[in-house]
N, C-alpha and C positions, 0 to 999 in steps of 0.2 A: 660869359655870353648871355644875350638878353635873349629869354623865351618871346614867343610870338606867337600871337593867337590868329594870325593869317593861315587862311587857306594854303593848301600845297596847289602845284600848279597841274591840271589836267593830263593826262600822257594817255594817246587812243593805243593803249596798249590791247591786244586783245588775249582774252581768259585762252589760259593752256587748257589741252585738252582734258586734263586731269579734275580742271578746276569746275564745278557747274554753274553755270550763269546764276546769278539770283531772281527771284520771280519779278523784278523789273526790269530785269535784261531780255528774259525771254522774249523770242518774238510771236506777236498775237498771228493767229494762227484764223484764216475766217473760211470757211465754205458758203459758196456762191450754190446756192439751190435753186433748181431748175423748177418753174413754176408749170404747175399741169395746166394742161389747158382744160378749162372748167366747159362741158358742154352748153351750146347757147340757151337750146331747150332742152325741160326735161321729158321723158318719154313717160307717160300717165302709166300704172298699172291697173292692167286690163284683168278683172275678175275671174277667174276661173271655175269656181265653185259657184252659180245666182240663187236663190232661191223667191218666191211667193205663194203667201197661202194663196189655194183658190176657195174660194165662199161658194155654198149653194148645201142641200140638204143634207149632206156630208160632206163635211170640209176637208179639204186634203193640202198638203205642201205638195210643187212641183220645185225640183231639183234640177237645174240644166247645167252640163258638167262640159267646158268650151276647153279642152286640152285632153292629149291625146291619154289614156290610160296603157300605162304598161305596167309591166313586172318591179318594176323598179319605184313608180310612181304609184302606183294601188291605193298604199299605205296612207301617204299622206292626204290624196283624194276622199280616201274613204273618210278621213278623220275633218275636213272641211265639211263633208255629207253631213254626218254626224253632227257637228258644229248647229249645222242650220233647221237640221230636223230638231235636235233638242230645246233651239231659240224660237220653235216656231210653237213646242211642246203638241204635238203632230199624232196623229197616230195613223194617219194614212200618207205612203206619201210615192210621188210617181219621179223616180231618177230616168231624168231625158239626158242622152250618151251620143245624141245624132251630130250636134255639132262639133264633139270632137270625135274620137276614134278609139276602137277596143282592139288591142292588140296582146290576149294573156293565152298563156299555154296553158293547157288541162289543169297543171297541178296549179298554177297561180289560181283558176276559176275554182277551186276544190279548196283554197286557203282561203279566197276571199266567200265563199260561201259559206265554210266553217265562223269566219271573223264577223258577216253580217248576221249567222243566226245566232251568236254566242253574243251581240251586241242586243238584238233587238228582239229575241224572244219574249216575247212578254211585253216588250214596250210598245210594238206595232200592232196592227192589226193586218195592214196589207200593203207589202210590198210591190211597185209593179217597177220594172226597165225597160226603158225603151231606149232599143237601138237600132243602128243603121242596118241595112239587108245584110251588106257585105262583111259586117262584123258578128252575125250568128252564127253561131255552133252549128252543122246539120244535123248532128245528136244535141237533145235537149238536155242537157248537164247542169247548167248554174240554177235553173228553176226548180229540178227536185231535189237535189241538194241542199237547197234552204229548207226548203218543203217537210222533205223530211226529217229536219231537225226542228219543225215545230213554227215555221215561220211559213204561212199560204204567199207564195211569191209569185209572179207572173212576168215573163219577158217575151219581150212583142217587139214587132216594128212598125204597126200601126198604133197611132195616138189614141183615134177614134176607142178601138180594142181597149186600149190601154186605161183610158179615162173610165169607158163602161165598168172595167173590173175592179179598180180603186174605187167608184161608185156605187157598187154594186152592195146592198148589205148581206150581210152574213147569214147564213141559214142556220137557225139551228138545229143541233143533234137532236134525233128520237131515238130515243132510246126502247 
């Protein structure tokens, strides 16, 4: 018999179960991904933290702080404050709290008054806060608290106030 180098002929036989397809038997496999819908516009981010020096015979940074403060936000708040006081290299400077809102319980006001005079003793000269009526303490709490760790602070809900005693220079001691 003469060998023959013809092909055998086709048969759609299909692979027993035993047997495993080869990787060109496989069938391709494709997911269909559902496309986000990409927003038309984006919505800007609105500032939180602003700051500007104000110029005149002592210069001071104003800090105006447009979200609300809580217990939970303080932290990071305080660390934007901080941010802007140190870019302004400052040594007076007046945090306005009126266009957003203070919302802290005793001990949050007693950490964050530990955390701003353990921050800025020595680096300031005079703290002042200005906030809204309805967000004062009736006991005055956050102001000696500073105070008495070494940082003269002032909080107020008048500006006018507020600006006088950031302006105001320092007396000194007689001894």
């Amino acid at each position: 018999m003469k060998k023959t180098k013809e092909p055998l002929p086709k048969t759609s036989q299909k692979p027993k179960a035993s047997q495993k397809p080869k990787a060109s038997q496989k069938p391709k496999v494709t997911q269909k991904l559902k496309a986000t819908p990409k927003p038309k516009r984006q919505l800007a981010e609105v500032a939180t933290v602003v700051s500007r020096l104000v110029e005149g015979p002592i210069p001071y940074v104003e800090v105006t702080v447009r979200e609300p403060v809580t217990g939970e936000s303080v932290a990071p708040v305080f660390e934007r404050i901080r941010g802007e006081i140190s870019r302004h290299q400052a040594k007076r400077v007046l945090v306005d709290v009126r266009e957003g809102s203070v919302a802290l319980t005793i001990s949050d006001m007693l950490g964050l008054a530990k955390l701003v005079a353990a921050s800025f003793a020595g680096v300031l000269e005079r703290p002042a806060l200005l906030l809204r009526p309805q967000d004062v303490l009736a006991e005055k709490f956050f102001e000696p608290s500073v105070s008495n760790r070494g940082l003269p602070t002032f909080v107020t809900t008048d500006s006018v106030e507020a600006v006088y005693w950031i302006a105001a220079k320092i007396r000194s001691v007689r001894l």
